[in-house]
N, CA, C and O of each residue as an XYZ file, in Angstrom:
540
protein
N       0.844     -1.177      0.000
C       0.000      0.000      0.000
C       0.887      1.237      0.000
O       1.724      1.365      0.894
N       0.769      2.033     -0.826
C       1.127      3.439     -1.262
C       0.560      4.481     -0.075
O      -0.644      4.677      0.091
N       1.571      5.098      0.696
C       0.580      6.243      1.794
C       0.890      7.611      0.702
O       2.078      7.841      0.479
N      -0.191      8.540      0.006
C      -0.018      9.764     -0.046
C       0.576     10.438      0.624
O       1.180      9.946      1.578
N       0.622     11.893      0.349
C       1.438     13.116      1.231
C      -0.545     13.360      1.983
O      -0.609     13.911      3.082
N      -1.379     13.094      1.569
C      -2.764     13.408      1.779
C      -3.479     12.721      2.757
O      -4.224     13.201      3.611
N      -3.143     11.371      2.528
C      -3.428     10.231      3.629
C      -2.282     10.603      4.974
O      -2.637     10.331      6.120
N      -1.076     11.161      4.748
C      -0.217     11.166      6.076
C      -0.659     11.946      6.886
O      -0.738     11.719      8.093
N      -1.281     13.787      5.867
C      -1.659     15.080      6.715
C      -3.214     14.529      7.215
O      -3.778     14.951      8.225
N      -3.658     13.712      6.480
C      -5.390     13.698      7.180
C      -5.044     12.734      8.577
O      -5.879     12.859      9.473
N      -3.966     11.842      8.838
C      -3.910     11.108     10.411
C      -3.342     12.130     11.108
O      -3.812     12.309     12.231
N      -2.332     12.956     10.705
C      -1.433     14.278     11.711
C      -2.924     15.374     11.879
O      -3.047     16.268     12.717
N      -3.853     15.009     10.909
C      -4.941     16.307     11.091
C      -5.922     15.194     12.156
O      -6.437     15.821     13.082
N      -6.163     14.062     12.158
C      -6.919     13.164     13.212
C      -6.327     13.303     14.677
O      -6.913     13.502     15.741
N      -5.141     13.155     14.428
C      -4.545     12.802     16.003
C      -3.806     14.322     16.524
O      -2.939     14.477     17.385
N      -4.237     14.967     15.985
C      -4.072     16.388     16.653
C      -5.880     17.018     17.187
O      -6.315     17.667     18.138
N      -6.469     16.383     15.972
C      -7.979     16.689     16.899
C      -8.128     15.853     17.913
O      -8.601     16.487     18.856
N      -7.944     14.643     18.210
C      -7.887     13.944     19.174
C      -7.494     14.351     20.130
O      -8.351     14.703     20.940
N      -5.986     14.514     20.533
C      -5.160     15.487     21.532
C      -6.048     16.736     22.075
O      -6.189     17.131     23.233
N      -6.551     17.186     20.969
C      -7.090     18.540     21.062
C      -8.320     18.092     22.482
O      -8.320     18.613     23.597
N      -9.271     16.998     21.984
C     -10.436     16.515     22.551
C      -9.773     16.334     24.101
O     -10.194     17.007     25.041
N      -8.490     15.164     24.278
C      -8.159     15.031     25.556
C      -7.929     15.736     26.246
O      -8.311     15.766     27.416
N      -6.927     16.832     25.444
C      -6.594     17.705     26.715
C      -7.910     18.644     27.256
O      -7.973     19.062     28.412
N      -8.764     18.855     26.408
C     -10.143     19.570     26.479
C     -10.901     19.071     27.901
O     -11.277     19.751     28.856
N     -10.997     17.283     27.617
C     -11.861     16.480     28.819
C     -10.877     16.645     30.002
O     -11.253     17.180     31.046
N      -9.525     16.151     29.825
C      -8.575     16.358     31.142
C      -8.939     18.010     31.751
O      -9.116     18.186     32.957
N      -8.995     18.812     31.049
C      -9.464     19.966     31.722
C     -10.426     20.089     32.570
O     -10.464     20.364     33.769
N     -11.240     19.835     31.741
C     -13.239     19.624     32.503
C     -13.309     19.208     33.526
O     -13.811     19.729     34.523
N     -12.791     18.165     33.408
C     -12.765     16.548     34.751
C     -11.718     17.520     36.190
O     -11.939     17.508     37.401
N     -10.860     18.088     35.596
C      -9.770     18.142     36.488
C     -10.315     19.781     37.153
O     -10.086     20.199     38.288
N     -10.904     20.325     36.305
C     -11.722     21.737     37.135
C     -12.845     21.481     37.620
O     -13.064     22.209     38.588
N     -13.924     20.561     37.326
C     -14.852     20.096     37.988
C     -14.545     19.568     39.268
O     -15.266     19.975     40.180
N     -13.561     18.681     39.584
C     -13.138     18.449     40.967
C     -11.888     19.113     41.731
O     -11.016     18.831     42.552
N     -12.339     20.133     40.968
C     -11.295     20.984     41.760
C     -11.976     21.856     43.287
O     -11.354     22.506     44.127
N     -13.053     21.633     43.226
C     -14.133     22.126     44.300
C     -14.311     23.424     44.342
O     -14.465     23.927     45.455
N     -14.332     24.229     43.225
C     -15.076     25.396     42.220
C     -14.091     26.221     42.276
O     -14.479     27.388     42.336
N     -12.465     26.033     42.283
C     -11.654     26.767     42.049
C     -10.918     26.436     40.810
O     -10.289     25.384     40.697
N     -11.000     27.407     39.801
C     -11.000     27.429     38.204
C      -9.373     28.341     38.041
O      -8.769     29.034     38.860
N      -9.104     28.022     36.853
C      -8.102     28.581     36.618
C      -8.224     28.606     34.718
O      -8.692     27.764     33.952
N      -7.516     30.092     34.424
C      -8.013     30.500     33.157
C      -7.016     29.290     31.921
O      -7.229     28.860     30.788
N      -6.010     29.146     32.858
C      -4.487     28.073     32.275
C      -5.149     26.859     31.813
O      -5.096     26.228     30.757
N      -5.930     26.682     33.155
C      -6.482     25.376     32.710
C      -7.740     24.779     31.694
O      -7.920     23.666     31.201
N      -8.566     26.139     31.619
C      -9.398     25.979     30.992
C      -9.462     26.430     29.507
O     -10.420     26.208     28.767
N      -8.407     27.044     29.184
C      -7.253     27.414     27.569
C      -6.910     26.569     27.229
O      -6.965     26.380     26.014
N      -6.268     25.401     28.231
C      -5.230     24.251     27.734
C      -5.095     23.690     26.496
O      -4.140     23.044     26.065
N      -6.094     23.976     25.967
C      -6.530     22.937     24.648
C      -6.187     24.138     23.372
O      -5.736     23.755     22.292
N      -6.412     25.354     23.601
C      -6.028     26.138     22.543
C      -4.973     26.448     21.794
O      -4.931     27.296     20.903
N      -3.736     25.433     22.337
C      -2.482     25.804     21.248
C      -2.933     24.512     20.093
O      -3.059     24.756     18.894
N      -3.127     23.226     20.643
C      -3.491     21.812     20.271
C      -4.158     22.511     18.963
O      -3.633     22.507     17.850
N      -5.651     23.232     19.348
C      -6.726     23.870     18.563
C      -5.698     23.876     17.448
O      -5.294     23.044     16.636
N      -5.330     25.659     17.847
C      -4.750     26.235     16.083
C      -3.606     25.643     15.611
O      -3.135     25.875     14.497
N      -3.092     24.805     16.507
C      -2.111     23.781     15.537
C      -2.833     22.821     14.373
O      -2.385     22.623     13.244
N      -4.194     22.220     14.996
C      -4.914     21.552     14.118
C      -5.281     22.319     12.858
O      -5.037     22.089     11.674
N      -5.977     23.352     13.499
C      -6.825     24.613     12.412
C      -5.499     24.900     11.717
O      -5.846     25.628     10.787
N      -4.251     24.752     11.640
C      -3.127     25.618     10.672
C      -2.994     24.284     10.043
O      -2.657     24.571      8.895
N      -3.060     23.000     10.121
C      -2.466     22.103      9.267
C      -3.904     21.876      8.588
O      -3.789     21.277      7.518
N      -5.012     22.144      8.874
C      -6.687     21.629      8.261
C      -5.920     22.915      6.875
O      -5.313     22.707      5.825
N      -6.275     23.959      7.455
C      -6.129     25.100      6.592
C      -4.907     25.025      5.424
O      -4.936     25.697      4.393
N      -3.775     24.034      5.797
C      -2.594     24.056      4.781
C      -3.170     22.774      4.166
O      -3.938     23.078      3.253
N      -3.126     22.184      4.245
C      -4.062     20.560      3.493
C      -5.063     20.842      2.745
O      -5.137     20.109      1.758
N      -6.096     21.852      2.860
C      -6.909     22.231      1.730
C      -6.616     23.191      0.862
O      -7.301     23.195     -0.161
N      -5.426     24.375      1.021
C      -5.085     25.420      0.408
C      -3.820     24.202     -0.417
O      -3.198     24.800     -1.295
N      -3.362     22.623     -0.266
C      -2.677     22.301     -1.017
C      -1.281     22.180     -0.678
O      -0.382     21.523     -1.204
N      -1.292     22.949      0.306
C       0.482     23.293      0.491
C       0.856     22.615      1.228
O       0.178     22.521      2.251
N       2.152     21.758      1.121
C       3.268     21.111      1.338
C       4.078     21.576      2.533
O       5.065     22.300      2.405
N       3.644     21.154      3.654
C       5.111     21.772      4.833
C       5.959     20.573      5.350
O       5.510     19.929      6.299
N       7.068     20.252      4.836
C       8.212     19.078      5.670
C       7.715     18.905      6.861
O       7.067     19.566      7.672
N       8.259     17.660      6.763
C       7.845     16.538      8.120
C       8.673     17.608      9.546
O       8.094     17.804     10.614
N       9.493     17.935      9.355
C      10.430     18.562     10.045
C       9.790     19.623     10.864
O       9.600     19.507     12.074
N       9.396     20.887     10.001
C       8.401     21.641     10.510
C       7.269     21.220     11.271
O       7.291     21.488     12.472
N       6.006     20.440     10.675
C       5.471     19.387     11.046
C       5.269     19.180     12.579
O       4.374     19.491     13.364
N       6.743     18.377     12.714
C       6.979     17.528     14.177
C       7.736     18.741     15.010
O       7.877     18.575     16.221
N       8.139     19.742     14.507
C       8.395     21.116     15.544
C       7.301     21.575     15.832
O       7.011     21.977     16.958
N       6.474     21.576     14.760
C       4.781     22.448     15.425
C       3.852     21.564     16.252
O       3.203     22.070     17.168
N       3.758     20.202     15.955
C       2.985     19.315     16.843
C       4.142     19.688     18.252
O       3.590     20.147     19.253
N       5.137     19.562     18.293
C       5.841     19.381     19.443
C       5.390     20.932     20.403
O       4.858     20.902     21.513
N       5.687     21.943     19.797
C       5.314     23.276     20.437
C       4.348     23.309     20.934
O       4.206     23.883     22.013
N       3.183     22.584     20.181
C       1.450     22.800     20.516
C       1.385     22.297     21.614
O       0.529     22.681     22.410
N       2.189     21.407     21.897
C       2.267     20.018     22.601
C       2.747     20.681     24.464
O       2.164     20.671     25.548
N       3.904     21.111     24.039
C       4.750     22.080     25.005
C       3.593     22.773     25.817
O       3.113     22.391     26.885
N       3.214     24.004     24.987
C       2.670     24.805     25.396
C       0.923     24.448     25.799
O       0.156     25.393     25.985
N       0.386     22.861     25.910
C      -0.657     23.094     26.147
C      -0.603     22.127     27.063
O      -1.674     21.710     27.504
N       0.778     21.504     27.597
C       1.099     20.771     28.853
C       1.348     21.652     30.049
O       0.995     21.496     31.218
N       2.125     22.733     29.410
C       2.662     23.890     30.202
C       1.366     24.833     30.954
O       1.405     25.289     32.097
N       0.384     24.953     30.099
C      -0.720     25.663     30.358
C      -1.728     24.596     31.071
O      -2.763     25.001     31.600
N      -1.407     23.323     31.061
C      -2.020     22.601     32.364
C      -1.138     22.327     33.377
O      -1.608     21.824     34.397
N      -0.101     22.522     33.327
C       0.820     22.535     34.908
C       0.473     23.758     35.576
O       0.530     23.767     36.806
N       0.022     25.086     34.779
C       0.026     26.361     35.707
C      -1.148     26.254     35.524
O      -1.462     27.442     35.591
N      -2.307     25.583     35.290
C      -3.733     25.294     35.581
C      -3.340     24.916     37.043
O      -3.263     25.726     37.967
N      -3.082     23.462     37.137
C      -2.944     22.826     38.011
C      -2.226     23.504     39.577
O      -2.680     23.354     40.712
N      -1.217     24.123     39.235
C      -0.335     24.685     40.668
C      -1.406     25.776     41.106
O      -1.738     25.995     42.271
N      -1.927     26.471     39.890
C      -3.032     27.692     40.175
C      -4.022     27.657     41.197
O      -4.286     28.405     42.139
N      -4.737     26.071     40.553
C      -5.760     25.862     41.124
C      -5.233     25.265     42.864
O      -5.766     25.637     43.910
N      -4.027     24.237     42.744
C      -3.582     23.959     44.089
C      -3.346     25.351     44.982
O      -3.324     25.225     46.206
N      -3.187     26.531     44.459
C      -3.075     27.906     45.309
C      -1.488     28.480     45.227
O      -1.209     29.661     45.430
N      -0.666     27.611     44.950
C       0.905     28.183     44.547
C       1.307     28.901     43.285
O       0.548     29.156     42.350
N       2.413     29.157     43.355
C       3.078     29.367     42.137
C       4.421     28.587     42.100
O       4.716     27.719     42.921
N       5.213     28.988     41.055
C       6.478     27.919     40.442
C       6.916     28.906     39.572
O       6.172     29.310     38.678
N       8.061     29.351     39.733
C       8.579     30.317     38.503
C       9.239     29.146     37.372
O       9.876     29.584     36.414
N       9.120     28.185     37.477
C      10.220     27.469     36.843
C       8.872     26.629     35.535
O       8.964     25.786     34.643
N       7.677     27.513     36.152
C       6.469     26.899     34.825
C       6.887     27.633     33.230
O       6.651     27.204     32.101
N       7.511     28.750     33.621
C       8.294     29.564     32.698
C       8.544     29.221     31.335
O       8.071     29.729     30.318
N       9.951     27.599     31.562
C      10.419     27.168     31.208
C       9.254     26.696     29.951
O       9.573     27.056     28.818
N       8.132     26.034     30.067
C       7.207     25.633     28.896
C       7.081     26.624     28.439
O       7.716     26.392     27.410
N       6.672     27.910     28.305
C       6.678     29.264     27.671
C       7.792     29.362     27.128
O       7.587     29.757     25.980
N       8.986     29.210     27.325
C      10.214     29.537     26.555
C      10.187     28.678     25.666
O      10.246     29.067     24.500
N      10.093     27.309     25.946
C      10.256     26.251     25.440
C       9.584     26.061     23.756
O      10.031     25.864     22.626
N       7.949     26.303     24.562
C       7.427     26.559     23.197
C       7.440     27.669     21.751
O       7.063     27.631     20.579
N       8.266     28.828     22.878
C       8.557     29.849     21.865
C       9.825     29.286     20.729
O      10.119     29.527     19.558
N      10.250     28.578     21.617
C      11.500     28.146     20.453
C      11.126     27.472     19.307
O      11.232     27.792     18.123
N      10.484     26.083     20.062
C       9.766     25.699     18.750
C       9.105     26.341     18.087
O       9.847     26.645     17.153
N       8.147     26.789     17.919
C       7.255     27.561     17.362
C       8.395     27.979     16.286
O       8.515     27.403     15.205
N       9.194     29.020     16.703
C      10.070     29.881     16.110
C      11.222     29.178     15.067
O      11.914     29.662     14.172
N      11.060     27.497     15.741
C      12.148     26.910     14.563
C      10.990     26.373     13.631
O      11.287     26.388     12.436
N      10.055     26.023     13.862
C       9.079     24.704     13.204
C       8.918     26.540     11.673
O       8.996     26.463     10.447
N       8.669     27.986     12.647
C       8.519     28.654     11.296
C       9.551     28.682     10.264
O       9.419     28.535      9.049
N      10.312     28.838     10.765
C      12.171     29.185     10.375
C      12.268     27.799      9.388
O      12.898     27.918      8.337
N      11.769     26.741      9.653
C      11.904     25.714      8.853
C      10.960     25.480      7.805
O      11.267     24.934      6.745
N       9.539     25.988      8.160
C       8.741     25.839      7.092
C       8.535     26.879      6.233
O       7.938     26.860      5.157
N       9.128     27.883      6.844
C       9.305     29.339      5.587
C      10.708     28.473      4.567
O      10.604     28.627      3.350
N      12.103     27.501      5.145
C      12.792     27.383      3.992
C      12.092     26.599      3.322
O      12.072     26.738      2.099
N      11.391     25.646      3.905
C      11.537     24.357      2.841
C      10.316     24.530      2.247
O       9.856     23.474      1.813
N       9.363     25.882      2.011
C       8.175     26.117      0.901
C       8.947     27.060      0.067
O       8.572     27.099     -1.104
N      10.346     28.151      0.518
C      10.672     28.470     -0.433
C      12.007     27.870     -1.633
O      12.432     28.347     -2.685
N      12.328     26.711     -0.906
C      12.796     25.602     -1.414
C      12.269     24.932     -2.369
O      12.997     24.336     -3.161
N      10.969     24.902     -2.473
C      10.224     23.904     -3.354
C       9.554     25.184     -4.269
O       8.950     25.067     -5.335
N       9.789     26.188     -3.672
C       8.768     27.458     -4.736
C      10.090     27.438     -5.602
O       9.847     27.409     -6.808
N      11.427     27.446     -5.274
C      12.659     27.505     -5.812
C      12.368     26.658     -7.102
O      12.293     27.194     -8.208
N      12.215     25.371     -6.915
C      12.382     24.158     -7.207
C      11.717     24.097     -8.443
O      12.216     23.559     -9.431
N      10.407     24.725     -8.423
C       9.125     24.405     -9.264
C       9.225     25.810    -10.620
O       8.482     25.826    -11.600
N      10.340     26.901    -10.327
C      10.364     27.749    -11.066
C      11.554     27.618    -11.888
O      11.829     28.365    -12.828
N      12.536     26.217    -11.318
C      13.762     26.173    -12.055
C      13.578     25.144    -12.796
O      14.374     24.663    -13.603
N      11.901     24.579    -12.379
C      11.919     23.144    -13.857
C      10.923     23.984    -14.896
O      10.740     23.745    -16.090
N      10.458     24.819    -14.253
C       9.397     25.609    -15.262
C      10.493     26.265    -16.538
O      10.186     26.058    -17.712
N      11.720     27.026    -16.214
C      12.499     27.562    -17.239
C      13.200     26.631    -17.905
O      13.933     26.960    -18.838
């Protein structure tokens, strides 16, 4: 069996909505018994997961091609930053703080910042590519 580039982005577009769903219910469950003390961290958690999904739905129907590379930097960031935003759910709601929750905020800025850095070369790599077989 032959996997498309189409069949690979529609399971990375499944199992990022999925993720999206868990971390959503782990929220619910975990502020519901929190005994009505809410936290805004925790109840966001799911929104990096979100527009990571919504940016690869949106590149899969506009057609466009982003390396595996980029890819697995942006699942990883989404990933970072919506673990990070349930640890400072969590300490929030326990009543502390932790300066060292930080660290997922940095963390994910990096990725983020390489997964772009990588998918700005390798679309203008292939825009390269497609204008030097055209001449």
């Amino acid at each position: 069996m032959i996997l498309f580039t189409s069949d690979i982005n529609k399971k990375g577009i499944a199992s990022g909505m999925l993720l999206t769903f868990v971390i959503m219910i782990f929220g619910a469950v975990y502020e519901h018994f929190s005994f009505g003390v809410y936290s805004e961290f925790m109840i966001y958690a799911f929104v990096p997961m979100l527009l990571e999904t919504s940016f690869l739905m949106l590149m899969n129907e506009k057609k466009i091609n982003i390396s595996s590379t980029a890819k697995t930097l942006l699942r990883s960031a989404s990933v970072t930053a919506s673990v990070g935003c349930a640890a400072t759910g969590i300490v929030a709601i326990y009543g502390t703080e932790n300066r060292l929750l930080k660290i997922y905020a940095i963390a994910a800025a990096v990725l983020y910042a390489a997964a772009l850095l990588i998918g700005v070369k390798s679309t203008s790599k292939a825009r390269q590519s497609t204008v030097c077989e055209i001449e």
